[in-house]
C-alpha positions in Angstrom: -13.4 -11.4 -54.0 -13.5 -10.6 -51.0 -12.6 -6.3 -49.8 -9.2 -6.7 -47.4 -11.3 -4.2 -44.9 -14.1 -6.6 -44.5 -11.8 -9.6 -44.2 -10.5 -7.7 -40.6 -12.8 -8.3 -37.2 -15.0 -5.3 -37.0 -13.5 -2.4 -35.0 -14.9 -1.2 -31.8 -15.3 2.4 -31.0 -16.8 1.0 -27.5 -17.5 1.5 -23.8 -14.7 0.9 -21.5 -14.5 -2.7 -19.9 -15.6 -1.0 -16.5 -18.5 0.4 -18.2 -20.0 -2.6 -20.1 -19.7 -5.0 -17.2 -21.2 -2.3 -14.7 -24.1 -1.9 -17.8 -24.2 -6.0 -18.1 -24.4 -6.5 -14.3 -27.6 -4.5 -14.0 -29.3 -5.5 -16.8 -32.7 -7.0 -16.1 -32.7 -10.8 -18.4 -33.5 -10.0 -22.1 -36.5 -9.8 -23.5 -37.7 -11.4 -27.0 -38.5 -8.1 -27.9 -36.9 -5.5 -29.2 -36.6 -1.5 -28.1 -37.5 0.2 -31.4 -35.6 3.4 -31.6 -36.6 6.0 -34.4 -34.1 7.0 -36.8 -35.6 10.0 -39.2 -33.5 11.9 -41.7 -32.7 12.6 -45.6 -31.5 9.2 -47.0 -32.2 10.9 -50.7 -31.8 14.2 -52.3 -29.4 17.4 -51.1 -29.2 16.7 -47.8 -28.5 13.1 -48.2 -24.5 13.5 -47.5 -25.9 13.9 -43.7 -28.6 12.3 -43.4 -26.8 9.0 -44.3 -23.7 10.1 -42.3 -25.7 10.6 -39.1 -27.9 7.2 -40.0 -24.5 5.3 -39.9 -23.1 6.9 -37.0 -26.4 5.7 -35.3 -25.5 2.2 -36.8 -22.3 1.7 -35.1 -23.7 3.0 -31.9 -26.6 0.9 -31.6 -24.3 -2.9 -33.4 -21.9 -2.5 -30.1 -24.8 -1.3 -28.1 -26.5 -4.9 -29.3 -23.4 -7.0 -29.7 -21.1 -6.1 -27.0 -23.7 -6.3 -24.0 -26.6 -7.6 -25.6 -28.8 -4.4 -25.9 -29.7 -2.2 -23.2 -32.5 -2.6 -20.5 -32.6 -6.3 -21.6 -33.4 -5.6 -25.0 -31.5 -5.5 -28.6 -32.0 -2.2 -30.2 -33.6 -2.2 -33.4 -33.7 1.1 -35.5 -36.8 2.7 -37.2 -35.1 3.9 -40.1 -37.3 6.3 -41.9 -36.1 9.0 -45.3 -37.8 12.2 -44.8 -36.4 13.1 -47.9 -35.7 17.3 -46.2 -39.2 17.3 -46.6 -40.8 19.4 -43.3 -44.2 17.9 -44.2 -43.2 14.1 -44.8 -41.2 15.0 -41.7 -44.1 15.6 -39.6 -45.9 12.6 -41.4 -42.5 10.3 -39.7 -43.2 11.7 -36.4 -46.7 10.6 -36.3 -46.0 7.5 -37.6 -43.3 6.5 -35.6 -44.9 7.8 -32.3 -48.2 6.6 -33.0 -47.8 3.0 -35.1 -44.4 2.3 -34.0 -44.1 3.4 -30.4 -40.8 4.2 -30.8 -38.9 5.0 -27.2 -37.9 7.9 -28.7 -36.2 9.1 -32.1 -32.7 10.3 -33.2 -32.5 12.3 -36.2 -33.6 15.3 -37.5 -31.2 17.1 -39.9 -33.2 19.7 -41.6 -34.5 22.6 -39.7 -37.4 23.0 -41.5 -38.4 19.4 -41.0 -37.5 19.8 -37.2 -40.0 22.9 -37.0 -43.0 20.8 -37.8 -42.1 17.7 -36.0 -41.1 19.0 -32.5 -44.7 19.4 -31.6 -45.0 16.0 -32.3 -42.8 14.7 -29.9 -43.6 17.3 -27.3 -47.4 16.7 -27.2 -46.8 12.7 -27.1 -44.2 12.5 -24.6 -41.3 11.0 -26.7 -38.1 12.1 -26.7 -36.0 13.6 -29.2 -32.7 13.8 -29.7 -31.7 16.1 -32.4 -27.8 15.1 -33.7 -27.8 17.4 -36.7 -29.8 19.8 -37.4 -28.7 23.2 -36.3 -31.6 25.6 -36.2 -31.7 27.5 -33.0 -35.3 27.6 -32.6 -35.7 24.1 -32.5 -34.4 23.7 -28.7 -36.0 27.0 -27.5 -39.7 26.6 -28.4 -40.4 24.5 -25.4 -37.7 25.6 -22.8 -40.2 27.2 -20.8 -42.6 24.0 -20.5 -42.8 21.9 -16.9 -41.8 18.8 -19.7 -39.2 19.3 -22.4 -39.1 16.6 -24.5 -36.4 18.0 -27.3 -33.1 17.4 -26.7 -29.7 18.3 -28.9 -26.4 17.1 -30.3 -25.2 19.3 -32.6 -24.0 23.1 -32.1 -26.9 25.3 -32.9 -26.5 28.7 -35.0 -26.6 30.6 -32.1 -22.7 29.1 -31.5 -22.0 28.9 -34.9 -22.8 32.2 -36.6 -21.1 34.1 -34.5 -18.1 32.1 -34.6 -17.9 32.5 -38.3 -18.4 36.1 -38.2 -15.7 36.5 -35.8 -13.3 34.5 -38.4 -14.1 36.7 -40.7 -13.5 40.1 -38.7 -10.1 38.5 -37.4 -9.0 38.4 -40.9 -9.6 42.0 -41.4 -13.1 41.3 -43.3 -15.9 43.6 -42.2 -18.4 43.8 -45.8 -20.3 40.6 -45.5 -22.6 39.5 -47.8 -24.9 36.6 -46.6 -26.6 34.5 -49.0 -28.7 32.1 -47.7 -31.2 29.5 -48.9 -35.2 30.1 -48.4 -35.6 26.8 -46.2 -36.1 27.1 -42.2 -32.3 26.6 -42.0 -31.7 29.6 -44.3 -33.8 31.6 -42.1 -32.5 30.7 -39.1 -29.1 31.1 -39.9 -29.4 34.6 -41.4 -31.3 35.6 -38.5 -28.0 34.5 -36.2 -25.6 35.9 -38.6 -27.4 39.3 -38.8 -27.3 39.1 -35.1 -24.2 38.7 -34.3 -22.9 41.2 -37.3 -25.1 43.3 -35.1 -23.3 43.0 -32.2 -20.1 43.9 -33.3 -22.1 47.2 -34.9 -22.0 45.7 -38.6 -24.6 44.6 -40.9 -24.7 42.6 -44.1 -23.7 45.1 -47.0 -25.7 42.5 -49.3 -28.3 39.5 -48.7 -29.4 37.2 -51.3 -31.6 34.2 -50.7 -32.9 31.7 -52.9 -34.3 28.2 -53.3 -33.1 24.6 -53.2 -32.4 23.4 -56.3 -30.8 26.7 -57.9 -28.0 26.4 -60.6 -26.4 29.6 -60.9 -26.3 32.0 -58.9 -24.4 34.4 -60.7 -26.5 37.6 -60.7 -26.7 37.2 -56.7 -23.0 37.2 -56.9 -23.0 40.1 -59.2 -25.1 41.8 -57.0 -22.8 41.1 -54.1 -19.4 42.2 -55.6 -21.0 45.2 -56.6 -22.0 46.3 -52.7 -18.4 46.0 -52.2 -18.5 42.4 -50.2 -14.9 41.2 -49.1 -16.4 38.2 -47.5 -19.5 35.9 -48.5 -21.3 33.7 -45.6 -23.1 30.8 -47.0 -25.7 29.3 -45.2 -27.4 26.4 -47.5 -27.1 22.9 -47.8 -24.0 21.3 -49.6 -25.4 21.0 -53.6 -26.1 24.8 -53.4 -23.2 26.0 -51.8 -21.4 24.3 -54.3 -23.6 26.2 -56.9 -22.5 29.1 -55.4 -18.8 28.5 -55.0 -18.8 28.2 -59.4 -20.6 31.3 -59.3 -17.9 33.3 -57.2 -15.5 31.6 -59.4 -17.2 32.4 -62.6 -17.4 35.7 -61.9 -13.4 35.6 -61.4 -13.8 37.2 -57.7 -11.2 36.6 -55.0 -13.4 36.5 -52.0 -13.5 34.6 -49.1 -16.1 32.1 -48.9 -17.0 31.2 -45.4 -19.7 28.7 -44.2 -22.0 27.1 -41.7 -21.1 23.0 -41.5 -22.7 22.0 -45.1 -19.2 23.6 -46.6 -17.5 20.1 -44.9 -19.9 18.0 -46.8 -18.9 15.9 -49.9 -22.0 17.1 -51.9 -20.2 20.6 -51.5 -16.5 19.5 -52.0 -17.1 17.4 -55.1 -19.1 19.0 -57.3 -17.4 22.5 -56.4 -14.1 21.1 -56.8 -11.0 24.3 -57.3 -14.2 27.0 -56.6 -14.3 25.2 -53.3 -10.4 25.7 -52.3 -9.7 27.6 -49.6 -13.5 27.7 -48.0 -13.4 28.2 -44.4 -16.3 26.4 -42.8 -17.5 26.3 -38.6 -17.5 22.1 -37.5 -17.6 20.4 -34.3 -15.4 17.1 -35.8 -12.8 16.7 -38.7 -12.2 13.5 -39.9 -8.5 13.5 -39.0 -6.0 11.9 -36.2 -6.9 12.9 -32.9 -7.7 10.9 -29.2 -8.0 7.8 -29.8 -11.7 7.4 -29.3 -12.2 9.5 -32.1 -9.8 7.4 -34.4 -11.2 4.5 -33.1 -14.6 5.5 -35.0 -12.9 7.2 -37.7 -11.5 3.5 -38.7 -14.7 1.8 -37.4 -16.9 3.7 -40.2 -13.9 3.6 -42.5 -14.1 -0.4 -42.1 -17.7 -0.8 -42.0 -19.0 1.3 -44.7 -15.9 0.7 -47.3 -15.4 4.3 -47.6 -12.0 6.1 -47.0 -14.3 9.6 -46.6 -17.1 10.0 -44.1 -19.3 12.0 -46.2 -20.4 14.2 -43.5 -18.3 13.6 -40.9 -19.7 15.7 -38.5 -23.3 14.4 -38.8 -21.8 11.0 -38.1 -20.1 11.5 -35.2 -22.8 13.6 -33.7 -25.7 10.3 -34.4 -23.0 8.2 -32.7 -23.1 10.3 -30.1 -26.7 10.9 -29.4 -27.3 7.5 -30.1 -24.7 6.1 -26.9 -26.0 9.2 -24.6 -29.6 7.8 -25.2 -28.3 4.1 -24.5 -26.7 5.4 -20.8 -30.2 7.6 -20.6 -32.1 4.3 -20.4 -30.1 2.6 -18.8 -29.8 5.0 -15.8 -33.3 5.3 -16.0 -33.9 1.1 -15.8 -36.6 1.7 -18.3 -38.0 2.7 -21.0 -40.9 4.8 -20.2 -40.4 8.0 -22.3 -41.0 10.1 -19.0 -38.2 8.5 -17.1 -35.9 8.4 -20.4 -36.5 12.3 -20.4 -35.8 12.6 -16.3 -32.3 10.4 -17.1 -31.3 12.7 -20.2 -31.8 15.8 -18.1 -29.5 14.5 -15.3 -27.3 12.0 -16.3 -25.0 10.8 -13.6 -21.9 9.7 -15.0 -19.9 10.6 -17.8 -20.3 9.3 -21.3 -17.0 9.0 -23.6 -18.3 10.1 -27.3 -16.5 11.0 -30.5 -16.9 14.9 -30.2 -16.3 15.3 -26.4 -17.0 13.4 -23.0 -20.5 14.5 -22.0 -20.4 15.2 -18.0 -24.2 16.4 -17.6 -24.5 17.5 -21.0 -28.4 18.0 -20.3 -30.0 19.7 -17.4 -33.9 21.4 -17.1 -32.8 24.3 -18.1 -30.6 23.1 -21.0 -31.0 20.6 -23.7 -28.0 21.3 -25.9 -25.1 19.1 -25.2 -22.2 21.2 -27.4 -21.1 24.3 -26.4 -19.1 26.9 -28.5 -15.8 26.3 -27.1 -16.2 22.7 -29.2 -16.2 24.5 -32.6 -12.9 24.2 -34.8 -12.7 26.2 -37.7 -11.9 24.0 -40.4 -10.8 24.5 -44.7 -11.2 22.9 -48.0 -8.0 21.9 -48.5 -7.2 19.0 -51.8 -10.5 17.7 -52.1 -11.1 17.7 -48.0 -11.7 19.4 -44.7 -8.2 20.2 -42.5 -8.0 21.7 -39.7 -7.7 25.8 -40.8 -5.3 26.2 -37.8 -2.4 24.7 -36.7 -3.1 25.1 -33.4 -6.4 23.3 -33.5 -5.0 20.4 -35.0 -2.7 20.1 -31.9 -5.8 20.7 -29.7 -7.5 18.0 -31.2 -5.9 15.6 -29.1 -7.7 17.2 -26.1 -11.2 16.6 -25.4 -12.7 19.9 -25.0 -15.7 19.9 -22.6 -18.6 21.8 -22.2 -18.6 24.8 -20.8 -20.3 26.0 -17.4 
């Protein structure tokens, strides 16, 4: 039988009709060929919630890239898809691979810091642009900043945003003992680094910080530990299966902390298996999966409808791939081709506009600057019944306003 969401016409998220027929008019005539785009993130394992969710998000982008005006630069997209599996070695192995054998235009992806510390060089040295749409690792954007050629680019709100924002939450609710426990991948390390930082800042450090490895499952002399310094707060920074371990930990212990966390806290690999230890979690994102302007809705129901789901299960890697994926479609089509080189030169000054899911990107990029989001774009968001709300009222009636960039 058939589902009643499949038997509807697919929804589209969509370029304006201005847009698509100035896009259409310019196009040179298609090509047999197709532009082969990499796609490289966890399909498998702990970090599959985003690595899916941003894989999809790339889907829909590229189906009304291909469908609606036939492809861009005279040629259907067709995605690389590749499962690095979190691993920063296989990683690196999918750079090569889809630089080298698939001459890939460039690649979208990326949702693991560690793998993105041993496949930047990768791109950088060949010329290929990346767009990073999940991972958050602040490093990742800064190791070549200084070079004539950057080649990295981001769509996603690095740690440097989001660790301070969390701390701030947590001093605006009166809670100054923070203990930071944080996994011993290249996410964990960058994102204790940012966190330590900006406690620093406001002349605080962690009273207790306890790291550990992927796959834990219990974590309850850590939280011992961390009740016992006195902690009022706990930042998590780990991906979603073992911040869930740690929510059942706090709760085992019978502690009523606060539990704060970087994105992985709005992740259904968290929510799920935490279930009541994961009430009440306060966690930094750039998109909730809730009403809001109507482009957003629009792809809301459009990944709703398409992947028979009524939960994204990371919503903000999803809107993020859809993103990079439509700013790298006006990229080469500003560019008229698809040159890595002149891809990059387009990205870096992009000269109109581009209507996405988290904001409207007006020069997003620049020389100097290759991360699109800016820290004005975080909402702090809760685990509330099962999913992510907005943690302020206020925010929720912000959502309706595309917040841009910042100068």
């Amino acid at each position: 039988m058939t589902h009643p969401l499949r038997a509807q016409p697919p929804i589209r998220i969509g370029l304006s009709i201005a847009a698509l027929l100035l896009a259409a008019a310019t196009l040179p005539a298609y090509a047999a060929d197709t532009l082969r785009i990499g796609v490289s993130c966890p399909f498998t394992g702990g970090s599959a919630d985003m690595g899916i969710s941003a894989r999809n998000g790339i889907r829909l982008a590229a189906e009304e890239i291909n469908t609606m005006i036939g492809g861009v630069a005279g040629r259907q997209i067709e995605l690389v898809e590749r499962d690095d599996q979190a691993d920063p070695a296989l990683g690196k192995k999918i750079a090569d691979e889809l630089i080298g054998k698939e001459k890939v235009a460039a690649t979208i992806g990326i949702c693991n810091t560690g793998v993105g510390q041993l496949s930047i060089d990768s791109y950088q040295n060949a010329k290929v642009p990346l767009i990073i749409a999940v991972s958050t690792g602040t490093p990742l954007t800064k190791k070549f900043a200084a070079a004539p050629e950057h080649y990295i680019f981001r769509v996603s709100p690095r740690e440097e945003l989001q660790a301070p924002f969390i701390v701030a939450e947590a001093l605006k609710r009166g809670l100054h003992k923070i203990a930071l426990f944080a996994d011993t991948t290249g996410y964990g390390d960058a994102g204790k680094a940012d966190v330590e930082k900006a406690l620093a800042a406001a002349k605080l450090a962690p009273v207790s910080v306890q790291r550990f490895a992927l796959g834990v499952k219990d974590l309850s002399e850590q939280v011992k530990e961390a009740r016992a310094a006195g902690a009022d707060a706990v930042i998590s920074y780990t991906v979603g299966p073992e911040a869930a371990v740690l929510a059942k930990s706090i709760e085992k212990q019978k502690w009523n902390v606060q539990l704060i966390g970087s994105w992985p806290l709005s992740w259904r690999n968290f929510i799920g298996p935490a279930g009541s230890a994961g009430e009440g979690a306060l966690v930094a994102v750039s998109f909730i999966q809730q009403a809001s302007f109507q482009r957003r809705n629009a792809f809301i129901a459009a990944y709703r409808q398409k992947y028979n789901t009524p939960l994204i299960p990371a919503p903000m890697a999803a809107a993020q791939g859809y993103d990079a994926m439509m700013l790298l479609f006006y990229a080469i089509h500003q560019a008229q081709s698809t040159e890595p080189a002149k891809i990059r030169a387009a990205l870096e000054n992009l000269e109109r506009p581009v209507a996405g899911v988290i904001t409207t990107y007006d020069h997003p990029f620049s020389k100097t600057d290759h991360d699109a989001l800016s820290a004005n774009m975080l909402v702090m968001g809760v685990v509330r019944k099962g999913q992510v709300d907005y943690a302020y009222k206020e925010d929720a009636q912000k959502s309706f306003i595309v917040q841009r960039k910042a100068p």
